[in-house]
C-alpha positions, 0 to 999 in steps of 0.5 A: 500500500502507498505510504499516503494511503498508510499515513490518511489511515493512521490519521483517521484512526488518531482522530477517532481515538482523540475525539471519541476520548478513548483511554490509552488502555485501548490504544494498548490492548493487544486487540488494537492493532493499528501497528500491525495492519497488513497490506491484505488487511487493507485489502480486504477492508477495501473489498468490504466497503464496496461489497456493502455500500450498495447494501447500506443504499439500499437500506436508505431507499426501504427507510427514507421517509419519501416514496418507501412503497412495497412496489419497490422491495422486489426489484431492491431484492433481485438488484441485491441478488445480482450484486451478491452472486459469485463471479469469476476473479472474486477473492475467497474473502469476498466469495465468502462474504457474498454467500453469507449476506445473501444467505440472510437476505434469501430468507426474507419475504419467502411467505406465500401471501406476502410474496404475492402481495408484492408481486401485485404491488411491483407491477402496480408501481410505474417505476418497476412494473417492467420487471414483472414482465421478465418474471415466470408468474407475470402471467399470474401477477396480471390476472390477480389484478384483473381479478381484483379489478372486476371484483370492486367495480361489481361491488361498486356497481351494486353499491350503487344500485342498492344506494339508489333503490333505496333513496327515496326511503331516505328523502322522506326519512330525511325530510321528516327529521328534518321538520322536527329538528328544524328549531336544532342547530342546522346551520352549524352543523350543515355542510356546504353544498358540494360545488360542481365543475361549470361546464363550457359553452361547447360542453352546455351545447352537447350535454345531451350528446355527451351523456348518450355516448357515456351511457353507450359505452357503459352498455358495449363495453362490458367491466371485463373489457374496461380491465383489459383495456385498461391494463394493455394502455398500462402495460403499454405506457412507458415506465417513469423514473425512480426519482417520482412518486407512485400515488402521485402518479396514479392520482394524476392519471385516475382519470385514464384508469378509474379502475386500476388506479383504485388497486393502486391506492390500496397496495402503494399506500403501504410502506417498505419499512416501519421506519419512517412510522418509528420515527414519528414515535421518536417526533411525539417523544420529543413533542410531549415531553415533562415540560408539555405534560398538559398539552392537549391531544389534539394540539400534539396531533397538530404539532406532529403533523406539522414536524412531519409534512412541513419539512 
């Protein structure tokens, strides 16, 4: 090794011991072995560092508080993979050291429903839904949500048959209670109307027009074609970029796919790792304190809310 190198060394291990204030009993303790490090001991330290470093970003990537869905713990895993398999012109050290990290990393995520939630999760994730195609279950993968996609737009379906046979039990149910409360507080207590978009000159025109072609469509394309259309437009659209949000996407392309995007919400809403949930535990530790003990709760809500989305 050059004698920089062995000098930047000795200088990084000096500056450790003398601010961390480490008694002279460690300097002399047989185990520290700073005068007696080999040039194959650097070696491998080197070989270390850069074997883990792709580990420890990935680490950052499950624990960050923006974007850590579960769309993105698959392709990390095969990523992983592919860094710690063996290769010709690996040293014994490194050979050793790739077996062991994947050997723990292998046995992760291995039960069958979480893996299949994944799976859902990863194709539902712009950012990596191409990796689902070079999968042996991709097949699998988009019949779940195919599935699953007929399944809530039936129930919606009937929901909403069932909301409107029953209406107007509910207009004369609602009428009567509200003749005999009409002395209570109303006014306080009533939403605001909900106000609907205003429609453009061109759209006030053809109204009727555009509601026949709406209640046409309803009535040739079947919820099964919906899926399907929607999923082929999906598949078919070009993957984004890792540095953008999965939800954010999907709110802005709802409009494109009402149905697939409802799957969406609910898988992508689920984090990579309970850390950024743990440290809104450390942020309410720091929020109530000894000298906060009378705050109330909702002011600590608000308070919380505002360390965590204001930053």
């Amino acid at each position: 090794m050059p004698v920089e190198k062995v000098e930047e060394c000795h200088r990084k291990v000096t500056a450790y011991v003398v601010k961390r204030l480490h008694p002279f009993s460690d300097v002399e303790s047989p185990t520290f072995r700073l005068a007696r490090l080999s040039d194959e001991d650097f070696r491998k330290a080197e070989d270390f560092i850069n074997l883990m470093r792709v580990l420890y970003t990935s680490t950052l990537c499950v624990s960050t508080e923006k974007n850590p869905t579960c769309g993105q713990i698959l392709p990390i895993l095969k990523k992983l993979e592919m860094h710690f398999t063996v290769v010709e012109g690996d040293t014994v050290f490194v050979s050793n050291l790739k077996k062991q990290v994947w050997a723990n990393l292998s046995k992760r995520y291995q039960s069958e429903d979480i893996r299949n939630f994944l799976e859902v999760a990863t194709a539902l994730d712009p950012r990596f839904k191409q990796n689902m195609d070079c999968d042996d279950d991709s097949v699998g993968v988009w019949d779940r949500i195919k599935r699953q996609m007929m399944t809530d737009s039936e129930h919606k379906q009937s929901t909403e048959d069932d909301c409107g046979e029953g209406s107007d039990v509910r207009t004369m149910w609602s009428e009567k209670r509200h003749d005999n409360d009409e002395v209570e507080e109303e006014d306080e207590n009533q939403q605001p109307p909900r106000k609907h978009p205003r429609k453009s000159p061109l759209e006030e025109l053809f109204a009727d027009d555009d509601a026949e072609k709406r209640s046409s469509q309803r009535r040739t394309m079947s919820i099964q074609d919906h899926a399907e259309k929607e999923m082929q437009m999906y598949k078919e659209t070009p993957p984004t970029f890792t540095s953008d949000d999965p939800p954010a996407w999907w709110w802005n392309q709802c409009m494109t796919y009402p149905l697939m995007s409802n799957i969406a919400f609910s898988y992508l809403c689920v984090q990579a790792s309970s850390t950024p949930s743990e440290r809104v535990f450390s942020t309410a530790g720091d929020t109530i304190c000894a000298e906060r003990s009378r705050i109330q709760p909702e002011k600590a809500d608000m308070l919380i809310f505002l360390n965590k989305n204001c930053f």
